[in-house]
LUMMARFI-826163 format. One record per residue (C-alpha): residue number from 1; residue in three letters; chain; x, z, y. Coordinates in nm, 2 decimals, m for minus. Example, Ala and Ser with C-alpha at 12.3 -4.5 7.8 and 13.67 -1.06 7.14 Angstrom:
2
[node 1 "ALA" "A" [1.23 0.78 m0.45]]
[node 2 "SER" "A" [1.37 0.71 m0.11]]
//
This chain:
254
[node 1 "UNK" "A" [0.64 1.36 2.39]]
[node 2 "UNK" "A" [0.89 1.57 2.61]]
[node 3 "UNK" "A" [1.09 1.65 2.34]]
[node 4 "UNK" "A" [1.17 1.59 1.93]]
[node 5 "UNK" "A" [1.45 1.72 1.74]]
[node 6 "UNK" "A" [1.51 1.52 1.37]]
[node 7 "UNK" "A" [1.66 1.68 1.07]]
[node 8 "UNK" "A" [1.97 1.49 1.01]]
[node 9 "UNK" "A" [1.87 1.42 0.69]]
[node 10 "UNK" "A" [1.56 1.22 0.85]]
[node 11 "UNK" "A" [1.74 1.05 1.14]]
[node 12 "UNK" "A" [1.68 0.70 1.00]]
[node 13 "UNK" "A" [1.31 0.75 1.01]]
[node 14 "UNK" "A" [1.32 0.86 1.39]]
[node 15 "UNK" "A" [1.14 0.54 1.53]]
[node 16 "UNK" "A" [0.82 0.64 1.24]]
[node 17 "UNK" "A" [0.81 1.01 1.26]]
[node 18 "UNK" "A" [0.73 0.95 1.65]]
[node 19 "UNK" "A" [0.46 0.71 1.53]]
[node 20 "UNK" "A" [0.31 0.99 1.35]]
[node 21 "UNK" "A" [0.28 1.23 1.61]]
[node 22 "UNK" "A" [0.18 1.01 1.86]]
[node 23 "UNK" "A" [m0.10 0.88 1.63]]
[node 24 "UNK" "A" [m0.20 1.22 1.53]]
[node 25 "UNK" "A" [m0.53 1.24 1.70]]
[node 26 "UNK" "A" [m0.62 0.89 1.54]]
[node 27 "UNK" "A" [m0.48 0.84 1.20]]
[node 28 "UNK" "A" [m0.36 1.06 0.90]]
[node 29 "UNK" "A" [m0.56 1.26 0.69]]
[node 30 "UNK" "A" [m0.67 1.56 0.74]]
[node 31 "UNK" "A" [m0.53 1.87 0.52]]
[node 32 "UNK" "A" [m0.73 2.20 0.51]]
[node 33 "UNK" "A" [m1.02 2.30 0.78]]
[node 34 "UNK" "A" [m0.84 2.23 1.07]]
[node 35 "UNK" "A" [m1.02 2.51 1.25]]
[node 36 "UNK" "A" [m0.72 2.70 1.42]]
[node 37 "UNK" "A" [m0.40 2.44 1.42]]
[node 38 "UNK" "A" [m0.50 2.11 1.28]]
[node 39 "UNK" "A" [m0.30 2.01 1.02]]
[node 40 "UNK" "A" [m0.25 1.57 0.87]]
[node 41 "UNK" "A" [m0.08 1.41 0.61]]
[node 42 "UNK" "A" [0.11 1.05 0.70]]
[node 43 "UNK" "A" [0.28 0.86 0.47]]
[node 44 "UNK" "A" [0.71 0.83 0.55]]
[node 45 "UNK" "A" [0.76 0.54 0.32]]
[node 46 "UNK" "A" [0.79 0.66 m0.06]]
[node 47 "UNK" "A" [0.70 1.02 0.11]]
[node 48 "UNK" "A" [0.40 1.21 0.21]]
[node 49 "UNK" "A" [0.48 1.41 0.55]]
[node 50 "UNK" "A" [0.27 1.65 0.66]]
[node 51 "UNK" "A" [0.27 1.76 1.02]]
[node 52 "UNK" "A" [0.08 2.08 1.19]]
[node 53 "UNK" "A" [m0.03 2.05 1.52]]
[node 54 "UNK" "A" [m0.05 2.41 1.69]]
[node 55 "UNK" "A" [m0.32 2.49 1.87]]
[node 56 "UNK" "A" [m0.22 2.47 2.22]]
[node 57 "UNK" "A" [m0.19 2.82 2.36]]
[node 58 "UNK" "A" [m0.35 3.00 2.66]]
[node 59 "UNK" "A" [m0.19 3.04 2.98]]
[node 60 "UNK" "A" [0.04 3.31 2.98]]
[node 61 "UNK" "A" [0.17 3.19 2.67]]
[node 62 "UNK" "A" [0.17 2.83 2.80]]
[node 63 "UNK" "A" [0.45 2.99 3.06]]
[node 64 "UNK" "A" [0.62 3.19 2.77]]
[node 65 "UNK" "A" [0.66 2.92 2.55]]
[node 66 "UNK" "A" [0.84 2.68 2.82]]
[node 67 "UNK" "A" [1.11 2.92 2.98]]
[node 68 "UNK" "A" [1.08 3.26 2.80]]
[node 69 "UNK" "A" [1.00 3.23 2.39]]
[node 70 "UNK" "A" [1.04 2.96 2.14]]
[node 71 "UNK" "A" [0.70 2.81 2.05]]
[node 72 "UNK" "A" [0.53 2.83 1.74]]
[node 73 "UNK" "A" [0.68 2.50 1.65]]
[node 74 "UNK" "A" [1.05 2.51 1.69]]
[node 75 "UNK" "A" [0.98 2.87 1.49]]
[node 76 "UNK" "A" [0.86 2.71 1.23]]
[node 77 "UNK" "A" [1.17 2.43 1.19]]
[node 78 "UNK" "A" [1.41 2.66 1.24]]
[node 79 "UNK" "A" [1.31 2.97 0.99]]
[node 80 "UNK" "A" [1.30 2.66 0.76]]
[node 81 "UNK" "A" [1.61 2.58 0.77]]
[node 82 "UNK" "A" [1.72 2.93 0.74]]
[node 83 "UNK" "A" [1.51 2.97 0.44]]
[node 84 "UNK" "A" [1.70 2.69 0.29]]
[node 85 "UNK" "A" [2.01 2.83 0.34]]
[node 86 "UNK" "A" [1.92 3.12 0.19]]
[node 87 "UNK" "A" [1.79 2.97 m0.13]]
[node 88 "UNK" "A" [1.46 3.04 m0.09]]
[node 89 "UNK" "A" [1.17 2.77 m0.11]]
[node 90 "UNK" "A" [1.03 2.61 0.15]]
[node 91 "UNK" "A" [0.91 2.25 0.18]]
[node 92 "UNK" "A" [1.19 2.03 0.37]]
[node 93 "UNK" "A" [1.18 2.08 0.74]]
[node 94 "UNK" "A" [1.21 1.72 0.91]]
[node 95 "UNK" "A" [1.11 1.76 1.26]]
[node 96 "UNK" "A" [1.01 1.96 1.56]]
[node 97 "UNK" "A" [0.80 1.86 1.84]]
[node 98 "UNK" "A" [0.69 1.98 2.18]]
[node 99 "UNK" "A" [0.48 1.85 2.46]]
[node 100 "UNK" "A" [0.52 2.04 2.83]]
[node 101 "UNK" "A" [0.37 1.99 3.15]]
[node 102 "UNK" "A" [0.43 2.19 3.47]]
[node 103 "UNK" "A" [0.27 2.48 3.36]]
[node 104 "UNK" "A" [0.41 2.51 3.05]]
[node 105 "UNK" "A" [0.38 2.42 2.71]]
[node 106 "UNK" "A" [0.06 2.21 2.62]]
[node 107 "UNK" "A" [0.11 2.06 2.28]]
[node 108 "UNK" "A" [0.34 2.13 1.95]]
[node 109 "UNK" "A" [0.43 2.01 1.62]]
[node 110 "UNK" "A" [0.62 2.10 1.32]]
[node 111 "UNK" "A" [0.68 1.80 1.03]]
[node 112 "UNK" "A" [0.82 1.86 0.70]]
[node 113 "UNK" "A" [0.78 1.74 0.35]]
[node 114 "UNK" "A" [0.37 1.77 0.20]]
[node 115 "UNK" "A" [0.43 1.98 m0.13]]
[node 116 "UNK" "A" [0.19 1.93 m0.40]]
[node 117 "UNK" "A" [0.17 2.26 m0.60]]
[node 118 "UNK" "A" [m0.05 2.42 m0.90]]
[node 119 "UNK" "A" [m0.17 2.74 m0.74]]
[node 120 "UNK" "A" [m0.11 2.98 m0.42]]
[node 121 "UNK" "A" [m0.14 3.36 m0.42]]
[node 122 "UNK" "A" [m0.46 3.38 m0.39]]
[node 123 "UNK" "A" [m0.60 3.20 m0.68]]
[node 124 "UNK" "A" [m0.39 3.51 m0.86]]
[node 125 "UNK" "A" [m0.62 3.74 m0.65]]
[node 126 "UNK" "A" [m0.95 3.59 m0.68]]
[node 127 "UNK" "A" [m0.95 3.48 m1.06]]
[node 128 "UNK" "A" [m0.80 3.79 m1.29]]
[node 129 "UNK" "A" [m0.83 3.53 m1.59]]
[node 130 "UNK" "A" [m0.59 3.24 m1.43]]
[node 131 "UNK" "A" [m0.39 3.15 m1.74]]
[node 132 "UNK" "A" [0.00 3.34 m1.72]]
[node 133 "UNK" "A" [m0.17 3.56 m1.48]]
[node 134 "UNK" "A" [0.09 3.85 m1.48]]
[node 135 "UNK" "A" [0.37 3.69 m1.57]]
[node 136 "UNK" "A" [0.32 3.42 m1.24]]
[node 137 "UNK" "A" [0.31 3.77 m1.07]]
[node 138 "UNK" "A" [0.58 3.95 m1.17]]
[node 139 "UNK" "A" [0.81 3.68 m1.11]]
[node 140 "UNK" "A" [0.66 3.64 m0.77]]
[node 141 "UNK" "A" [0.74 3.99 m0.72]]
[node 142 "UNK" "A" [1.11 3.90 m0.83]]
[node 143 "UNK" "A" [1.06 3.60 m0.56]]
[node 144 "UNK" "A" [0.94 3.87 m0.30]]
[node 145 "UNK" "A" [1.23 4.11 m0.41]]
[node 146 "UNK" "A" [1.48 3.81 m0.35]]
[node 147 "UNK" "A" [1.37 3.77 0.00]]
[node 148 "UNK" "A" [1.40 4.14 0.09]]
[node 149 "UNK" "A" [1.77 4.16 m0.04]]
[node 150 "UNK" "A" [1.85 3.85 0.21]]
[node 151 "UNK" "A" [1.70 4.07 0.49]]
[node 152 "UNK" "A" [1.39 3.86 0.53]]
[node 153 "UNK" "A" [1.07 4.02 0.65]]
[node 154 "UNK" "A" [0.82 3.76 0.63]]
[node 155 "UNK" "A" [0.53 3.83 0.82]]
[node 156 "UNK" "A" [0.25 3.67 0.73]]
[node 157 "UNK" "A" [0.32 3.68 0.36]]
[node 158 "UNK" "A" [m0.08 3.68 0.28]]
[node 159 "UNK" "A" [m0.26 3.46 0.01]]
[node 160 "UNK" "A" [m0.22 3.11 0.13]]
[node 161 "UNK" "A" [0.10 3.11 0.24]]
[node 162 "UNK" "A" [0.30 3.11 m0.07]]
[node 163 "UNK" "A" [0.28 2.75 m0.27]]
[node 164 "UNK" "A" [0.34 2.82 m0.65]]
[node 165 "UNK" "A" [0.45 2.54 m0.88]]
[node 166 "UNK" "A" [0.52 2.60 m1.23]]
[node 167 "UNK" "A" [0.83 2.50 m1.40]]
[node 168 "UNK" "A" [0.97 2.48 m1.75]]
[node 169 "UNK" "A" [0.87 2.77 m2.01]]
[node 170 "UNK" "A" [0.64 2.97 m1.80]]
[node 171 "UNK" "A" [0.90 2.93 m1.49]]
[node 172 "UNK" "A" [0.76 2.90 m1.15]]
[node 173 "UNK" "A" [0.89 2.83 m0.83]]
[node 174 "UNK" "A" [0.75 2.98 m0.51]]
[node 175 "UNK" "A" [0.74 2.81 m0.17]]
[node 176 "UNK" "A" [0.71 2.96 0.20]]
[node 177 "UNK" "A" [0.48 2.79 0.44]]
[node 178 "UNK" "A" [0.30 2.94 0.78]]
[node 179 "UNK" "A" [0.68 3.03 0.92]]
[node 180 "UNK" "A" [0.65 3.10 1.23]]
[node 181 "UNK" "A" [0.66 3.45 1.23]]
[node 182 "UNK" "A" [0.98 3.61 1.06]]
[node 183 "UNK" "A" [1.24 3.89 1.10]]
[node 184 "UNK" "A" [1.56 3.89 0.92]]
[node 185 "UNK" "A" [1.75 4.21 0.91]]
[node 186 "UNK" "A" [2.11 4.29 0.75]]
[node 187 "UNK" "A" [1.92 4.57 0.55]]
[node 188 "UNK" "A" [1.54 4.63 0.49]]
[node 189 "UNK" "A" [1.44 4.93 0.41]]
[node 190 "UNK" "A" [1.19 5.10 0.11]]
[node 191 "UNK" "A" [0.92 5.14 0.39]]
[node 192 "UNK" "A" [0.99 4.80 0.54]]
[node 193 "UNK" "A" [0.97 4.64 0.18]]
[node 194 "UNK" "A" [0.62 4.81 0.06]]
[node 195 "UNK" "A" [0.49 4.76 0.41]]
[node 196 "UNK" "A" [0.51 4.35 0.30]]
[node 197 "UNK" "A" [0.32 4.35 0.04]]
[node 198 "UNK" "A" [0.02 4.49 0.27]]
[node 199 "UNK" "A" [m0.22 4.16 0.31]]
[node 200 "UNK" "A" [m0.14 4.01 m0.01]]
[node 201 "UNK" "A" [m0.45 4.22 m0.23]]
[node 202 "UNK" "A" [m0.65 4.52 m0.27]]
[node 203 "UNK" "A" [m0.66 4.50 m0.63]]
[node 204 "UNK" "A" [m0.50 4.81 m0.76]]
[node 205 "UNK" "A" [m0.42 4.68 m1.09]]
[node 206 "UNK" "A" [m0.22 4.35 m0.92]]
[node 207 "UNK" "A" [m0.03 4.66 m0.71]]
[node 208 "UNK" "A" [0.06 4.84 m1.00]]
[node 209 "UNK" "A" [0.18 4.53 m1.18]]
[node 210 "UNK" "A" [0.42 4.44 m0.85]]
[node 211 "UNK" "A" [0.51 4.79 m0.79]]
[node 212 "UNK" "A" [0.63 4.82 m1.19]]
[node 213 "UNK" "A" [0.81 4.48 m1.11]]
[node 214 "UNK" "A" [0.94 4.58 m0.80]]
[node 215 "UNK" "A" [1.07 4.95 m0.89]]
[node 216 "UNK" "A" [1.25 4.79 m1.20]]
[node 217 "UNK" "A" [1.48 4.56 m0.99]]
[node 218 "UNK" "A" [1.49 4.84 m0.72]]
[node 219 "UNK" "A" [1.59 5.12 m0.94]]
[node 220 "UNK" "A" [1.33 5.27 m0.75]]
[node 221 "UNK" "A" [1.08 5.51 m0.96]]
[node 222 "UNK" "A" [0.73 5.37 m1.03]]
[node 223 "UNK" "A" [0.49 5.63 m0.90]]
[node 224 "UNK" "A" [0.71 5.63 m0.56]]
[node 225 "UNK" "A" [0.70 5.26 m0.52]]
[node 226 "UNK" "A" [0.33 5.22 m0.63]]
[node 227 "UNK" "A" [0.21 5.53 m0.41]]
[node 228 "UNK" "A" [0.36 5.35 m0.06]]
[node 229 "UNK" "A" [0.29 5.02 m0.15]]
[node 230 "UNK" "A" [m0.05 5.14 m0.22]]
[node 231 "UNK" "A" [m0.07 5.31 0.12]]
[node 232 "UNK" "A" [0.03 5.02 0.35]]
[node 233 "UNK" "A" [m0.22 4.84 0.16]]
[node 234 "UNK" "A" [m0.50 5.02 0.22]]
[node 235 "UNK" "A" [m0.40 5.08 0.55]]
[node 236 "UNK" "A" [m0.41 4.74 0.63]]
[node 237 "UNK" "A" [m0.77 4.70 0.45]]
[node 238 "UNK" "A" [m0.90 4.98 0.66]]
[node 239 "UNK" "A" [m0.79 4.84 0.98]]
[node 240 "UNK" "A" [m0.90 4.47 0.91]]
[node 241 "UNK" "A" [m1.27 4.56 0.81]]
[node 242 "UNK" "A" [m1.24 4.79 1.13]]
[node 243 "UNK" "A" [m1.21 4.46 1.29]]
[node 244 "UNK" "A" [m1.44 4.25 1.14]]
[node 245 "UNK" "A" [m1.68 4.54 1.23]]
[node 246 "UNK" "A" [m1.60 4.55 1.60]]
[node 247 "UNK" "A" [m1.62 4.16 1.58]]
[node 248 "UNK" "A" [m1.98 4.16 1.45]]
[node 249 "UNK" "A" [m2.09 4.43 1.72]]
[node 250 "UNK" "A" [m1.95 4.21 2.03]]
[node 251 "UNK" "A" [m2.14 3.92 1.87]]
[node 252 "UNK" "A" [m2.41 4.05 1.76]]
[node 253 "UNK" "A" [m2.69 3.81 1.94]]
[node 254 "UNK" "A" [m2.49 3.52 1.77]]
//
């Protein structure tokens, strides 16, 4: 590999965690469908690692990702580390990797610790009876909230990408994963907050629930909150089955 950075925390395990990658192809098992970036789990002695391989990018982003942009990788390590610092959950960061050739960057991997957790987001969204139901949303809301105080805009805070592990009395903790693609402000504002709940559901009665939640800790009135946050919402929805319509008229001999 042309190049690895190590956690200092995981130092120790230096000689191993190159093992990993370099055996990626071959060994480890594999987590999820694997059908964008390809993501195994290798054991790290008492640990599980898991380690996302990005799919490696076209050209012009081949060139981008050597001298002009970080890749998708070193992202991902780094806005994990920021996470941490900002007390928000994440599962440990413990390497970075990147592969380059001439033209650019050809392969990339980002390592951290495999979380085991009860639930994501979207188990909330597709089954309206999963047991604590509002109560695991309104303190993700509070989780959400958090994050928008500390000036982060997470970006692809959809479904899947929040890990939910439940706690003592009804207590859950929230986790981040997908992180390459974050902003961090010193202030987000009322449009830039509703606008991030946008890909999360179309359920109105899950919005109203976050938008009673939200405008509580926000000292925000309900109908103002739940009227934008409904609006970037359906926004999104009429833009994505837009695209999904467009999709099946290009393919449509398929």
């Amino acid at each position: 590999m042309s190049s690895i950075i190590i956690h200092k925390n995981f130092i120790s395990k230096e000689k191993e965690i190159k093992k990993s990658i370099s055996d990626f192809n071959s060994n480890g098992v594999l987590f999820g469908d694997g059908n964008r970036n390809k993501i195994k789990l290798f054991d790290l002695e008492e640990k599980t690692i898991n380690i996302k391989s990005f799919k490696i990018p076209h050209v012009i982003n081949q060139i981008a990702y050597k001298y002009f942009r970080k890749s998708k990788a070193r992202r991902s390590y780094e806005f994990a580390n920021r996470l941490l610092e900002n007390g928000i959950g994440t599962p440990q960061p413990i390497a970075y990797a990147e592969n380059f050739k001439f033209s650019g960057l050809e392969n990339s991997y980002y390592i951290s610790e495999h979380l085991e957790a009860e639930l994501t987001f979207r188990e909330l969204v597709l089954d309206p009876d999963y047991p604590d139901h509002e109560n695991i949303l309104r303190q993700f809301t509070q989780f959400t909230f958090d994050l928008h105080e500390k000036g982060i805009e997470f970006l692809d805070h959809s479904p899947g990408n929040t890990l939910i592990k439940k706690g003592l009395q009804n207590q859950y903790e929230f986790f981040l994963v997908d992180l390459n693609r974050m902003n961090f402000h010193d202030i987000m504002d009322f449009d830039a907050r509703m606008k991030n709940f946008h890909r999360l559901t179309p359920k109105i009665e899950m919005l109203a629930v976050m938008s009673e939640e939200y405008a509580r800790l926000y000292n925000k009135d309900y109908e103002e909150v739940f009227s934008k946050m409904c609006f970037y919402t359906n926004d999104f929805q009429m833009k994505f089955h837009r695209k999904i319509a467009r999709k099946k008229k290009l393919l449509f001999w398929r």
